[in-house]
C-alpha positions in Angstrom: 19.7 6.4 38.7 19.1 2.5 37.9 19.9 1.7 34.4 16.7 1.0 33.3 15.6 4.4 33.6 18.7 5.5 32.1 17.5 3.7 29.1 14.2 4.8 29.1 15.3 8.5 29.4 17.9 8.1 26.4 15.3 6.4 24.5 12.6 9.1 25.0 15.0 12.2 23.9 15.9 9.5 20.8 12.2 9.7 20.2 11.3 13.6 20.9 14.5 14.2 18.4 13.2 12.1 15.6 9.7 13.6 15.8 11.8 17.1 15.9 13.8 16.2 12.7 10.2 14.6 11.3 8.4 17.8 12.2 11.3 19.7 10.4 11.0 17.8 7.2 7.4 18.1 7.0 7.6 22.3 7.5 10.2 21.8 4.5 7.9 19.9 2.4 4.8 22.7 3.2 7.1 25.9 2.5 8.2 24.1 -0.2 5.0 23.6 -1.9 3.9 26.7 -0.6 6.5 28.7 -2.6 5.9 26.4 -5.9 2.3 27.2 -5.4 3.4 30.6 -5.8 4.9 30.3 -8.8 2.4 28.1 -10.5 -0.1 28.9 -13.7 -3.4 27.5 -12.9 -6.0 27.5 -15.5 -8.9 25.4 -16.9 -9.4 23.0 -19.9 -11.9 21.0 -21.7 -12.4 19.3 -24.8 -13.4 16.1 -26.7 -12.4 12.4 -25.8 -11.9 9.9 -28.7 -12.3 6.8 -26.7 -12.0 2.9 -27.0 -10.6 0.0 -25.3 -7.4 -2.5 -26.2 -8.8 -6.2 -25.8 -7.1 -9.3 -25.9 -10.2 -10.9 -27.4 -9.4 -10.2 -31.2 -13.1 -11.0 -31.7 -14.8 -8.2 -29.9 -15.4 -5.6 -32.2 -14.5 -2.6 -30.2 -15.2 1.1 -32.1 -14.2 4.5 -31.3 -17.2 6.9 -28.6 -16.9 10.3 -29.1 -17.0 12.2 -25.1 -15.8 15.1 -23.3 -13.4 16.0 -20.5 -12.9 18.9 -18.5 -11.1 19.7 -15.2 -8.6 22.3 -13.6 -4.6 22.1 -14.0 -1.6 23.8 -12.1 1.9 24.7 -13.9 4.7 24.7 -12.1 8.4 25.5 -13.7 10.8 23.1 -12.7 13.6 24.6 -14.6 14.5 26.8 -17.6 12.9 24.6 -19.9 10.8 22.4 -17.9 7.5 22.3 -15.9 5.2 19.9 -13.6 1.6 19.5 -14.5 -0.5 18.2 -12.3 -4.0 17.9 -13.2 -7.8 17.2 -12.1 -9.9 16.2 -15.1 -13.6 14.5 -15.3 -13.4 12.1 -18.5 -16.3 10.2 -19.9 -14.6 7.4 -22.0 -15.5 3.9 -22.6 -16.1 2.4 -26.4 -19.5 0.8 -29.2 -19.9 -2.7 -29.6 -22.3 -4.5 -31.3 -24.1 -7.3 -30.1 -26.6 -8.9 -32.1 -26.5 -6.3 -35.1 -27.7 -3.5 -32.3 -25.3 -1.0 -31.4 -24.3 -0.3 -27.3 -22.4 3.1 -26.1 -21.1 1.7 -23.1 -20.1 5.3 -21.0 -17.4 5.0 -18.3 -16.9 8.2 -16.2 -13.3 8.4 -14.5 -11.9 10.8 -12.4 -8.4 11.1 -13.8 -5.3 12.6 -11.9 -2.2 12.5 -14.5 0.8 14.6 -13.9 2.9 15.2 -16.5 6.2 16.5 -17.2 6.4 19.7 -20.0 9.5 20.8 -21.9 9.3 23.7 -23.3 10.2 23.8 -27.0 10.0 27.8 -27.3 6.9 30.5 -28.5 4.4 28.9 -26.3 5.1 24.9 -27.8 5.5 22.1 -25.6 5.9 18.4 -25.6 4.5 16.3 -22.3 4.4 12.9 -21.1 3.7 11.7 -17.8 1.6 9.1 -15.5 -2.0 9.1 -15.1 -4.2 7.3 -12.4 -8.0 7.4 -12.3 -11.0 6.5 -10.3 -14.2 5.2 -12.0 -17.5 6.8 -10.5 -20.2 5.3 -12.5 -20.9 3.7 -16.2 -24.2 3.9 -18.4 -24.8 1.0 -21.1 -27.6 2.7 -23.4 -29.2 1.7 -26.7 -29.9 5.1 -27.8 -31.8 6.7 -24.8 -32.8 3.3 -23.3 -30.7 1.9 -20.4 -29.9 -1.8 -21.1 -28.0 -2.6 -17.8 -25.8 -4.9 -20.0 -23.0 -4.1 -18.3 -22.2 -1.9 -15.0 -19.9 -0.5 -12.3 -19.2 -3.4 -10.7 -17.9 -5.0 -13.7 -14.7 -3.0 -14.0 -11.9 -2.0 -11.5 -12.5 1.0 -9.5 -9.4 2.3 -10.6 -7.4 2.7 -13.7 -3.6 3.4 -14.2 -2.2 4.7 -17.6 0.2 7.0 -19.3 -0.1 9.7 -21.4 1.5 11.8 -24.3 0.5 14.6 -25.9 1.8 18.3 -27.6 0.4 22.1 -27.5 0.3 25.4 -27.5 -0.3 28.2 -25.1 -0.3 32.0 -25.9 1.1 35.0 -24.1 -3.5 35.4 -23.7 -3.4 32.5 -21.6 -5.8 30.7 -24.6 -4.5 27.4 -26.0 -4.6 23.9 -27.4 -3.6 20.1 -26.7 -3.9 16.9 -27.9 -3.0 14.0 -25.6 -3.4 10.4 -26.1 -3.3 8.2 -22.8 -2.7 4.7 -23.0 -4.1 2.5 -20.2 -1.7 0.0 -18.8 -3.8 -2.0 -16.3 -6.6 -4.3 -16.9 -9.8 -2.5 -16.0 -11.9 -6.0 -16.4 -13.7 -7.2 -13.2 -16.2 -9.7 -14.2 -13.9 -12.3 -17.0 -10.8 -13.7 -18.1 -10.5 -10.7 -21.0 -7.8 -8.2 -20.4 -9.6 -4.3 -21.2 -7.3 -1.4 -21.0 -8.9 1.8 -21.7 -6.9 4.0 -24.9 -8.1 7.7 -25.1 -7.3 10.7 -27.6 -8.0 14.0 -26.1 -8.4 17.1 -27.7 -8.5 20.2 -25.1 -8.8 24.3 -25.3 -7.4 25.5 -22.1 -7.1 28.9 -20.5 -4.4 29.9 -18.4 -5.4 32.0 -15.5 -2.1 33.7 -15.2 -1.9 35.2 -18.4 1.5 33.6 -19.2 3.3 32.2 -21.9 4.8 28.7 -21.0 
């Protein structure tokens, strides 16, 4: 056989064995989610947003919007005392300013993904912190019911990268309560110079579908 397809053959069973060992890894990655999956606490939770943004322009007077957020969430023990929360959460956030003595709530809606990493302190008490990206799907800038289009979507970043921290409580009934305050670490500013990072407080009921106590 000329060397050349010598070559060629070794090179092809090199290839089929790396797509083996690739096709390996990847059914270890499935059965290993599938089993986690298994053992995970899904559940539901909602609650208020006390929302505002971090400016480097000290002269924009920024104030507090009260929202809501709600989504899904999946816990997943990673240990005796720890456990991997991944979550799905609709957030309307954004801040009031004031321009020209008349008040704006300028809404931003986000799609945020955090996952955050629980230890368990004991009877149902847990501390969390953990990384937090999300997606912005549309914004609403109203003087009371009137749409005044003074800013929109395209003037922030489609996406937003934070971190949060937070404590809680879930019962052996599944029913609980968080508070989580995620701080935004990018600059969500599109249209200037000014560098806007998002800053929320949530407060959140949840409801654990499983029943269990974490």
């Amino acid at each position: 056989m000329p060397r050349n397809y010598g070559l060629f053959f070794v090179l092809a069973n090199k290839t089929l064995t790396m797509k083996k060992i690739s096709l390996l890894l990847a059914l270890a990655v499935i059965a290993t989610a599938v089993v986690q999956a298994q053992t995970a606490n899904f559940g539901l939770k909602g609650g208020l947003n006390l929302s505002s943004w971090t400016n480097n322009n000290n002269a924009a007077g920024y104030q507090n919007r009260v929202g809501f957020n709600g989504g899904l969430f999946a816990h997943i023990p990673a240990g005796t005392n720890l456990a991997i929360q991944p979550e799905v959460v609709y957030s309307s956030q954004g801040t009031k300013y004031t321009v020209s003595n008349i008040e704006h709530n300028l809404k931003l809606n986000y799609v945020n993904i955090p996952v955050m990493i629980q230890a368990m302190v004991g009877r149902g008490f847990y501390a969390e912190a953990g990384p937090q990206v999300g997606f912005l799907t549309g914004t609403a800038d109203k003087v009371g019911d009137v749409e005044t289009d003074f800013f929109s979507t395209s003037d922030f970043k489609s996406t937003d990268v934070g971190v949060g921290f937070g404590v809680g409580y879930l019962g052996t009934s599944g029913l609980g309560v968080g508070a989580r305050y995620n701080l935004g670490l990018t600059n969500i500013n599109n249209s200037g110079s000014n560098k806007i990072r998002n800053n929320v407080l949530q407060i959140d009921l949840m409801l654990g579908l499983g029943g269990k106590r974490y």
